[in-house]
C-alpha positions as CSV (number, residue, x, y, z in Angstrom):
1,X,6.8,-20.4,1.2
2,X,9.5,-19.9,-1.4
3,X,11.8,-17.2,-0.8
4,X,11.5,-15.7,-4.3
5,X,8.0,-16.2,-4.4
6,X,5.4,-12.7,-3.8
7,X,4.4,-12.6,-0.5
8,X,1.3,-14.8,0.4
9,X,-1.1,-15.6,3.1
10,X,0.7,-17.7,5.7
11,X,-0.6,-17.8,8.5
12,X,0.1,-19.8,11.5
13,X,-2.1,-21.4,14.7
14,X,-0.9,-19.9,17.9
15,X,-1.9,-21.3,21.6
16,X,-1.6,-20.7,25.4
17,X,-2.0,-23.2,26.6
18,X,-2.8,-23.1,30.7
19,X,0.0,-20.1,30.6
20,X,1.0,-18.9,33.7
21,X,3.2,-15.8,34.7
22,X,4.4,-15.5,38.2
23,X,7.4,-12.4,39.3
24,X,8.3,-13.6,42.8
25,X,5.0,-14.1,44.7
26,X,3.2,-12.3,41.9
27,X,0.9,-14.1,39.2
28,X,0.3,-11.8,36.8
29,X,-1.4,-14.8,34.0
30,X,-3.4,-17.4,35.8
31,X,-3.6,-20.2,33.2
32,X,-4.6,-18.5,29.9
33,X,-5.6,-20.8,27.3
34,X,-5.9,-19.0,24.0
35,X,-5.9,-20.5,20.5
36,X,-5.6,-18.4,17.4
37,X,-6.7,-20.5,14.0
38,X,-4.8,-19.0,10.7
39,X,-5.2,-15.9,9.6
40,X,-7.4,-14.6,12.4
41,X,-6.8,-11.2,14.3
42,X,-7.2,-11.6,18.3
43,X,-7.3,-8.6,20.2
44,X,-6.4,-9.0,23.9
45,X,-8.2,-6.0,25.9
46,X,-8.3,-5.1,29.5
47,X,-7.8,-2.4,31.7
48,X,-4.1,-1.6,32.1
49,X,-2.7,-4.4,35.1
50,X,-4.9,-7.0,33.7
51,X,-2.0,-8.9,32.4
52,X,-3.0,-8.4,28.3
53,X,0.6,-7.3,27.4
54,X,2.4,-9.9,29.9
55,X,0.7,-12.6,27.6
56,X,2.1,-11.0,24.3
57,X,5.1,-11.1,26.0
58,X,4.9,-14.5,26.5
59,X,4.1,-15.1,23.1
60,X,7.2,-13.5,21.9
61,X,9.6,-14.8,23.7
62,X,10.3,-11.6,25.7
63,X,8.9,-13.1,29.2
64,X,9.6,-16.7,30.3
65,X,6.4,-18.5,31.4
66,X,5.9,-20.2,34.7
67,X,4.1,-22.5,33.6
68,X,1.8,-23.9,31.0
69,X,3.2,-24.1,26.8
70,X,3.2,-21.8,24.3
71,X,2.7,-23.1,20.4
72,X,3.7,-21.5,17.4
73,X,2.1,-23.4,14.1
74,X,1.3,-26.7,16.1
75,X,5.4,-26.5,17.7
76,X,6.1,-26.0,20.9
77,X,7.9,-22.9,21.2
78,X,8.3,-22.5,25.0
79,X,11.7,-22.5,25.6
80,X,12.7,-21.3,22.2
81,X,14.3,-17.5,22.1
82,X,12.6,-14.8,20.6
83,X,14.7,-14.7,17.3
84,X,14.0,-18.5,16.5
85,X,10.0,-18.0,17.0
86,X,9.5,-16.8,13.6
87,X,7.2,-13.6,14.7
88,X,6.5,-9.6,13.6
89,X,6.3,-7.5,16.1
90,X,5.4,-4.1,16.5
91,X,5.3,-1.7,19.4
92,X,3.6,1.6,20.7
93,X,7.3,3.1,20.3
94,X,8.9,3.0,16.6
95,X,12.3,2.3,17.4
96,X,12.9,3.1,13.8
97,X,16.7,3.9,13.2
98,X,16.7,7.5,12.6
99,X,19.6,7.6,10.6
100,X,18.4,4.8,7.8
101,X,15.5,5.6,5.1
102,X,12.6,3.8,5.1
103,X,13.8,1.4,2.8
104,X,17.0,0.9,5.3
105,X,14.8,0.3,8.1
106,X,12.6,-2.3,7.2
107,X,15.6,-3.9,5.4
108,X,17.3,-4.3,8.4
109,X,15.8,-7.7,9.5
110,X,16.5,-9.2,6.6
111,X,20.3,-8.2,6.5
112,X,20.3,-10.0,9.7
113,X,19.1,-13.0,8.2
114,X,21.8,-13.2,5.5
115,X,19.3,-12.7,2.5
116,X,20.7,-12.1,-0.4
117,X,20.4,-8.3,-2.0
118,X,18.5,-8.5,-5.1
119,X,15.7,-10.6,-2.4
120,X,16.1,-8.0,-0.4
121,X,15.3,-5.6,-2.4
122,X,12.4,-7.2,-3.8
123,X,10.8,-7.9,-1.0
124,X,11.2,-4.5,0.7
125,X,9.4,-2.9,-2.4
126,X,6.6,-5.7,-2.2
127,X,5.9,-5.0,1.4
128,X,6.4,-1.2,1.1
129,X,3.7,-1.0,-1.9
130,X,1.3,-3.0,0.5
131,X,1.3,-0.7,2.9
132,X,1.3,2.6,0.8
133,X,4.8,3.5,1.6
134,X,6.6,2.9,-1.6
135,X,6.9,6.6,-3.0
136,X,8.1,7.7,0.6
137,X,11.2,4.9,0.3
138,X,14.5,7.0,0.7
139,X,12.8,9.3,3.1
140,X,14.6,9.1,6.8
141,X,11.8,8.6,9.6
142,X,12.2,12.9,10.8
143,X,10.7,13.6,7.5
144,X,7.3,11.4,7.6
145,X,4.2,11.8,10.2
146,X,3.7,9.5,13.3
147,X,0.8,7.5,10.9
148,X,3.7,6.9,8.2
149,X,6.1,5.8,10.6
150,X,4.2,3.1,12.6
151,X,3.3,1.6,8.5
152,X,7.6,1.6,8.6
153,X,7.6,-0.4,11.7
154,X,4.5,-2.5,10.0
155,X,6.7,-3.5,6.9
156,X,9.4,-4.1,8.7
157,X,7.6,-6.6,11.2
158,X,6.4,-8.0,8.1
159,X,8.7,-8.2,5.7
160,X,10.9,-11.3,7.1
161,X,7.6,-13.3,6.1
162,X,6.6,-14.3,10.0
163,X,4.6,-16.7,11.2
164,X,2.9,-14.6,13.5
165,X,1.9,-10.7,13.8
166,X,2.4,-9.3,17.2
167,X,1.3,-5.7,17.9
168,X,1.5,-4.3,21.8
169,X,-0.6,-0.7,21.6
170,X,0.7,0.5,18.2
171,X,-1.5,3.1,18.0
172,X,-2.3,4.6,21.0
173,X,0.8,7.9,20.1
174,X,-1.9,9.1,17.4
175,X,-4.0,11.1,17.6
176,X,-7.7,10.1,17.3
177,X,-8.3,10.6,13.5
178,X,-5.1,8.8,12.4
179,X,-6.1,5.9,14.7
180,X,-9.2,5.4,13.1
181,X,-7.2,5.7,9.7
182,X,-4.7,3.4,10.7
183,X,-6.2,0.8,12.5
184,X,-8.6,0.6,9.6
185,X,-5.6,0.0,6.9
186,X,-3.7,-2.3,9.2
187,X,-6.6,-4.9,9.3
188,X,-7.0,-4.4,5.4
189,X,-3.1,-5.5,5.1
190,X,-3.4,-8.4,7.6
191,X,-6.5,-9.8,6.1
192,X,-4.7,-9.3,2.5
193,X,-1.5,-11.2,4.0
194,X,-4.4,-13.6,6.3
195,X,-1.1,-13.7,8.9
196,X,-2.5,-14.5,12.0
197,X,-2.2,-11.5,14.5
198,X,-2.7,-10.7,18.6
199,X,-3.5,-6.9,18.9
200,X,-3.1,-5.5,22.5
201,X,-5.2,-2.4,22.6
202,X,-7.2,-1.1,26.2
203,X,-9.3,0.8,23.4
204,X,-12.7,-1.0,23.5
205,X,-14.0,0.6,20.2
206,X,-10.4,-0.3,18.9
207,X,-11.0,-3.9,19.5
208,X,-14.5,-3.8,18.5
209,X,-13.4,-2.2,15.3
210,X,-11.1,-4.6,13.8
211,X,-11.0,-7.8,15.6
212,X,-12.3,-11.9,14.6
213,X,-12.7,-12.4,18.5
214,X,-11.9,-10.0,20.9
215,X,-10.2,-12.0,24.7
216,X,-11.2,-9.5,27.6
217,X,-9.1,-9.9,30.1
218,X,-9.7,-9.1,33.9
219,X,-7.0,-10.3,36.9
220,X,-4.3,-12.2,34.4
221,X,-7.6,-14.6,33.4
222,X,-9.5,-14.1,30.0
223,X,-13.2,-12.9,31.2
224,X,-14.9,-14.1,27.8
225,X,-13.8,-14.9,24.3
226,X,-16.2,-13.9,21.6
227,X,-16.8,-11.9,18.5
228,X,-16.6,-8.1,18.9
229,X,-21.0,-8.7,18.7
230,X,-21.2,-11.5,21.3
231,X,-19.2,-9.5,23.9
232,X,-21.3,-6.3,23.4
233,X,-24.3,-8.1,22.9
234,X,-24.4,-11.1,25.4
235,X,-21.5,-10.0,27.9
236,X,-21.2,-12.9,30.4
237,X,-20.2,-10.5,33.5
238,X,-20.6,-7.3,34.6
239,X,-17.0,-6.7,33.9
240,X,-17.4,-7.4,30.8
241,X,-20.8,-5.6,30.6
242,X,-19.1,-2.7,32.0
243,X,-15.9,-2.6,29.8
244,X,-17.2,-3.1,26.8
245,X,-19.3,0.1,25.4
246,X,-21.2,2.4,27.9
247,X,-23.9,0.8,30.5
248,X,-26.2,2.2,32.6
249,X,-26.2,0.7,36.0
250,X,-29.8,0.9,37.4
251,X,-31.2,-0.7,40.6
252,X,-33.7,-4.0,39.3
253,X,-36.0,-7.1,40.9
254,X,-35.7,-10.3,39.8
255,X,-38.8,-11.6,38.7
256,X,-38.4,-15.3,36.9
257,X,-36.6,-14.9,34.6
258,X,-36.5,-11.7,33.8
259,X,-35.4,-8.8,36.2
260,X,-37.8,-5.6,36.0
261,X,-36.3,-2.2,35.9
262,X,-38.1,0.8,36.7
263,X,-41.7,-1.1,35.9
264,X,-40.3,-2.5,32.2
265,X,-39.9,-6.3,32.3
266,X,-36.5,-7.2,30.3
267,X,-35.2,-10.4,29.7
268,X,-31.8,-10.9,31.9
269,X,-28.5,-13.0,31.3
270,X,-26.4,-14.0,34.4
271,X,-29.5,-14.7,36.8
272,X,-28.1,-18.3,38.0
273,X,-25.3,-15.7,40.2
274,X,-27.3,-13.7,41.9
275,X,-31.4,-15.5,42.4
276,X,-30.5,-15.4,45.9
277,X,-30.4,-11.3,46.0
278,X,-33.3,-9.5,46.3
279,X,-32.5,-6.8,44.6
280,X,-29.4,-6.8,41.6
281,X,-28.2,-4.1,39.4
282,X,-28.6,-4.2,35.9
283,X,-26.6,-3.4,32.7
284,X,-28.5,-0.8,30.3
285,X,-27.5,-0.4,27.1
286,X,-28.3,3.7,26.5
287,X,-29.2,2.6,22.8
288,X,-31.7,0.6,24.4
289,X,-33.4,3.5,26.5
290,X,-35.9,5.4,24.8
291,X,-36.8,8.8,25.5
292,X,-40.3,11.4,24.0
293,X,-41.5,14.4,25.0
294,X,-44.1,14.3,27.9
295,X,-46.7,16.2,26.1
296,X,-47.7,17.9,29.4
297,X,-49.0,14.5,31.1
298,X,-47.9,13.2,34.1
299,X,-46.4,9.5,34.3
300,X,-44.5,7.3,36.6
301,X,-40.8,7.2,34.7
302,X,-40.8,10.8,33.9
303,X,-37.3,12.0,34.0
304,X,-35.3,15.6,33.7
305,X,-32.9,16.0,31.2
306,X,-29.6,17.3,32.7
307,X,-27.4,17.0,29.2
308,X,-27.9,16.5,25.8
309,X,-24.7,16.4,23.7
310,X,-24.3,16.4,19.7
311,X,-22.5,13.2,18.8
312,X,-22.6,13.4,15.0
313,X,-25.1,10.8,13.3
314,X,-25.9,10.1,17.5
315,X,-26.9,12.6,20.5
316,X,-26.6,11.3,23.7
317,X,-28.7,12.1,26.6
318,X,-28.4,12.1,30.1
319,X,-31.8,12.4,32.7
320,X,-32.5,11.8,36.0
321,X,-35.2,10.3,37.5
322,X,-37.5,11.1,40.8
323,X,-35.5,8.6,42.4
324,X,-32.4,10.6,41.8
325,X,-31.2,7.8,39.4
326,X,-29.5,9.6,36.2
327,X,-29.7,7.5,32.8
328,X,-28.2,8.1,29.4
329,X,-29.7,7.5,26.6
330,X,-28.6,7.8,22.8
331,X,-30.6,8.2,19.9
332,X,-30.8,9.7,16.6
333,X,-29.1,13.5,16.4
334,X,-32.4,15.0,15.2
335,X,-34.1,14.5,18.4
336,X,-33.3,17.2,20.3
337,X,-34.4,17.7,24.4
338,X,-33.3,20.6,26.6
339,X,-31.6,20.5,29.8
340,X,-34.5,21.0,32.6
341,X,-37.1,19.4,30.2
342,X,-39.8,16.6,31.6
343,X,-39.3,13.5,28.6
344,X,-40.9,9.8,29.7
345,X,-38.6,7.1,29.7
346,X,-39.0,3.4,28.1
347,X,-36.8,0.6,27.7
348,X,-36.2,-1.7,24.7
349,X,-37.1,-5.6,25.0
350,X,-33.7,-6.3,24.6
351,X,-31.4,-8.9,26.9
352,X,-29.4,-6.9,30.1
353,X,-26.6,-8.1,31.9
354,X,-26.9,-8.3,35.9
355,X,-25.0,-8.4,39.1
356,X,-25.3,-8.7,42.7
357,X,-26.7,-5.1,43.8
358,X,-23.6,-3.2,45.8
């Protein structure tokens, strides 16, 4: 890209290839493979320990791998330092300079790179307009919210033009509602910019939310790779199943296959692990549980309603069953049920996850 050219979609492929991470005795990355194809946002999610921030480490140049390559744009990048790999990062923690404005702070980068002033100055303005920040340029970071300071440490990862977007949690010191506004703008600048980004979050809706493909991670080992709709939707472990969105674990028989649960016969994924257990558990969706009033007749899945909390456009639900098996349920806000109300309960035809019954 030429220097004095506006900034532009650029891109880059990034791989892991077979990474490993070992401290001492300890492997914290098992031989990852991961490849990135231009322009696409990655999120890596896991439960905290499952080695998701050890691998954008890696990436970086911040952690040495033990084994395995790292590639940056097709080059091999694995025993390059961090300031030759040609990446944005940016962190949970601002670490903006409190006594430089805005336009200071995401300056700084390129001062270190010896770019010329009037460049400089154009392309702080051109990134700072992109992210909304441009009338708040001469403020110093005590004078804007925690929202307007993580778009700082945005431009500033941006602004030296990388080949690669790196962000480890950046927006898990906000609260809820500037999340959802944030994370929401920041995938509306990277798809502008189409620089290819990995997004560390443990948030599951976070990941959902914004993300091409979404890696879950589980033990230093990516679980499944998929879309944010294949992963809720076909989960190929009960990890997974589990970790992404709510489930319902309820007792079930294989039969064929399909597994029946509670007298409904549903169609099952993961059978092949477990046809030699008699009985398995299996993953219920509570959008997939149906609930209606009993109408004073008496039925075999009749259930109590224990809670029933407003959600907004949802309410979700929570019975239990004779069996002393509770299930939740959600489903649209304007039905309402009581706590200590009799409602039957159904199950939709849809695919469930299962697992060896523990």
């Amino acid at each position: 890209m030429p220097s004095n050219q506006p900034y532009s979609p650029a891109g880059s492929t990034v791989e892991l290839q077979q990474v490993v991470k070992a401290y001492g005795s300890t492997t914290v990355l098992h031989g990852v493979d991961l490849a990135l194809e231009p322009g696409e946002l990655v999120c890596l999610l896991g439960p905290s320990g499952c080695g998701k921030t050890t691998a954008l480490r890696c990436i970086a140049g911040l952690e040495d791998v033990s084994g395995g390559r790292i590639l940056i744009g097709g080059e091999d990048v694995t025993g390059v330092p961090v300031n030759r790999r040609d990446i944005g990062m940016v962190f949970q923690q601002y670490s903006l300079f409190p006594h430089l404005t805005v336009t200071r702070n995401v300056e700084f980068g390129l001062s270190m790179r010896k770019i010329a002033k009037a460049e400089r100055t154009q392309r702080v303005g051109e990134i700072l307009e992109i992210v909304g920040l441009d009338h708040l340029a001469e403020r110093y970071p005590h004078e804007l919210s925690g929202g307007q300071q993580q778009r700082v440490a945005l431009a500033r990862a941006l602004v030296t033009r990388p080949r690669a977007l790196l962000l480890d949690e950046p927006l898990s010191a906000l609260d809820a509602k500037v999340r959802v506004r944030l994370r929401d703008q920041i995938r509306a600048i990277q798809t502008e910019l189409g620089i290819t980004t990995v997004f560390v979050t443990h948030d599951q809706e976070e990941a959902l939310a914004i993300s091409d493909r979404v890696a879950v991670m589980e033990g230093g080992r990516i679980a499944q790779l998929g879309t944010p709709e294949e992963l809720y939707r076909r989960p190929v472990s009960p990890f997974v199943a589990d970790f992404v969105g709510l489930s319902n674990r309820i007792a079930a028989t294989i039969a064929g296959d399909d597994v029946i649960v509670h007298g409904s016969r549903l169609p099952a994924l993961g059978l092949d692990a477990v046809r030699s257990h008699p009985s398995v558990t299996a993953f219920v969706r509570p959008e997939h549980v149906l609930l209606e009033a009993t109408l004073g007749t008496a039925g075999e899945l009749d259930a109590v309603v224990l809670t029933s909390g407003f959600l907004g456009s949802i309410r979700r639900t929570v019975v239990v069953l004779p069996d002393g098996t509770e299930i939740a349920s959600q489903h649209d806000s304007g039905l309402t049920f009581s706590p200590g109300e009799t409602v039957r309960v159904s199950f939709t035809h849809t695919p469930v996850t299962v697992a060896a019954l523990s």
